[in-house]
Structures are given as C-alpha cells and as structure tokens.
N, C-alpha and C positions, 0 to 999 in steps of 0.2 A: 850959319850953323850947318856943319855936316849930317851927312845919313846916318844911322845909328847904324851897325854892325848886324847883319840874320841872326850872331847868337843872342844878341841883345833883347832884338825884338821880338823872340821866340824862346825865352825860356822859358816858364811854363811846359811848354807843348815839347822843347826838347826833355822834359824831367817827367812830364805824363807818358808821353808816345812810346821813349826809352823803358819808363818800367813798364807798363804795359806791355810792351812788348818782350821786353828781356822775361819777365815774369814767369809769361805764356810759356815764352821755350824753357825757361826754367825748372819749371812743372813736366812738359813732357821730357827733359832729359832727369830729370827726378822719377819718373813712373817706368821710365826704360831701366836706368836703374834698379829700381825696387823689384820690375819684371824678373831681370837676370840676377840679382842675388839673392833676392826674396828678403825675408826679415829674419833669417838665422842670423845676423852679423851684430844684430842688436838687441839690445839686452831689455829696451822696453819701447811700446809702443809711441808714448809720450804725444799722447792726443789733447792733454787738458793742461791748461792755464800755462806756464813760463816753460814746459816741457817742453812745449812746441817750439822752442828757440833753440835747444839745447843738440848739435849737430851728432851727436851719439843716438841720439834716439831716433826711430824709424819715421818717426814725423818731422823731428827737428832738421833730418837732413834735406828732405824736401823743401822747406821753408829753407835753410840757409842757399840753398842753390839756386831756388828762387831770387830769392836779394840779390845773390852775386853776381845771375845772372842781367837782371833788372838792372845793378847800378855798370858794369861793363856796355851793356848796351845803352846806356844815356851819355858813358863817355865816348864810348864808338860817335854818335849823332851829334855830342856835343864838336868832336875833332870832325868830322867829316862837316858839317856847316861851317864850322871857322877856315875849313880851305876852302870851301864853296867862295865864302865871305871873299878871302883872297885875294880869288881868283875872279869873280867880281868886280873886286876894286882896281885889281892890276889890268881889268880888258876897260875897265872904265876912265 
C-alpha cells in the first residue's frame, strides 16, 4: 500500500488553517473598507439574525468578505500542498 497524499492527510487542518486564516484577513480588509467609505453606501446596519448575511448591509458585507476571503484561501493551501505533494513524489 502506498503513502497517502499531504492533502489527504491534512484536510482538516487545510479547511481550519484556511478559514482561519482567510477569515482574519477577511475582517481587516472588511474594516479598511468600512474605514474609507464609511456606512453612507448602506441603507441598513443589519447586525441582527439573517441580516448579517445579506451583502447590502454594513454588516453583511463584512461577513461575505470574510467567507470569501476564508474559502480562497483554503483553495490557495489546498493547491499549494497538492504541488508540494507533487513534487514530493516526483523527488521520491
């Protein structure tokens, strides 16, 4: 039986680490954002229950940016180990 593959045995931690991390930066480029245009662009706050999803709203944009940012960077992590993986197997 062969080795199992780095994404293999690392997914989990590629889907934690990613949004984790994508998240973080998500949030500060959501509050740079929010810095430089303020909340005139938006019509409502949308801090409470399913508003907070809703990318119109001054909260919801933060939250989708967040996600977007979080699921881009679990594919970035997920592509950058599968060449790792690769390249691994091809020096092996």
């Amino acid at each position: 039986m062969g080795k199992r593959s780095i994404t293999s045995r690392s997914t989990w931690a590629i889907i934690v680490a990613g949004m984790l991390t994508g998240m973080g930066n998500g949030s500060v480029f959501g509050a740079a954002v929010m810095c430089f245009v303020g909340r005139g662009p938006f019509e409502d706050w949308g801090g409470q229950g399913s508003l907070s999803y809703i990318p119109t709203t001054f909260n919801g944009f933060m939250s989708w940016s967040m996600l977007v940012f979080g699921f881009a960077f679990v594919a970035m992590l997920f592509a950058s180990l599968s060449r790792h993986d690769a390249l691994e197997q091809q020096a092996g």
